[in-house]
C-alpha positions, 0 to 999 in steps of 0.5 A, spaced: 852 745 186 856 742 181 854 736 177 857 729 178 860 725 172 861 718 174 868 715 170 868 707 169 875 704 167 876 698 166 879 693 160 874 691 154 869 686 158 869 689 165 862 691 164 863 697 165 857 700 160 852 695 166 855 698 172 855 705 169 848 704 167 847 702 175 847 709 177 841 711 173 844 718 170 845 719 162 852 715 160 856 717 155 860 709 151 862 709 145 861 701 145 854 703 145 852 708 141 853 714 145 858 720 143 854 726 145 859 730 149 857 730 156 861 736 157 854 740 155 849 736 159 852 740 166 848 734 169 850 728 173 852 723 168 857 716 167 862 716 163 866 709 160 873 709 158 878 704 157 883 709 161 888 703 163 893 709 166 893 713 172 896 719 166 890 716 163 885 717 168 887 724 171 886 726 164 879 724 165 879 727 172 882 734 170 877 735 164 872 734 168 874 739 173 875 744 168 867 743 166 864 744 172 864 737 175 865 733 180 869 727 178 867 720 181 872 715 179 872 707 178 875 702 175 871 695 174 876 690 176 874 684 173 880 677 171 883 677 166 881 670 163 873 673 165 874 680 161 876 675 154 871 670 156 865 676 155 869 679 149 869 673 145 862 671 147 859 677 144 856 677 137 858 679 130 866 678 131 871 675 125 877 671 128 881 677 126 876 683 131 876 677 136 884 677 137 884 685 136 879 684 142 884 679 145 890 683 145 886 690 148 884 686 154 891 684 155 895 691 153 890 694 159 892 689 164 900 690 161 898 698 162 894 698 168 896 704 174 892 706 180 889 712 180 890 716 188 882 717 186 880 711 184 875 706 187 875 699 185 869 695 184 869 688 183 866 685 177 867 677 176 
């Protein structure tokens, strides 16, 4: 049986670290820490990405596949207003990384495609 791998998408403050960290396998996010690569594990994990696009996605999708894993895709659909609310909540942040965050969320909503495989889960 082949392993799982979970991909969460989503803008920058959708929570997809919180919902990834639900399904209780290892997740690989860069956001915290984590930059294994999951390609070796051939365990059921979780994968977070920005992946606004549908090209992005299938990019995720087919590395997956290519790896021996069965892809789960999902999008953490959060407002757009909700998304900078928790980016700029976060600590640690200039002005300047404050408003770099700012325009990330807006270029993911700008850039945003449905993938055919994609879930949506509603967070906000």
């Amino acid at each position: 049986m082949k392993p799982t791998l979970y991909i969460f998408t989503g803008p920058p403050g959708s929570g997809k670290s919180t919902k990834s960290g639900a399904v209780g396998v290892p997740v690989f996010d860069k956001d915290l820490g984590n930059k294994l690569d999951w390609t070796t594990l051939q365990m059921d994990c979780a994968l977070c990405t920005a992946a606004p696009s549908r090209e992005n996605k299938e990019y995720w999708t087919k590395l997956a596949r290519e790896n021996g894993f069965t892809p789960y895709l999902y999008v953490v659909w959060t407002p757009r207003m909700k998304a900078l609310e928790r980016m700029l909540k976060r600590d640690g942040q200039s002005p300047d990384q404050r408003n770099n965050l700012n325009k990330d969320v807006e270029r993911w909503y700008k850039l945003y495609s449905p993938h055919p495989q994609e879930e949506k889960l509603h967070n906000g």
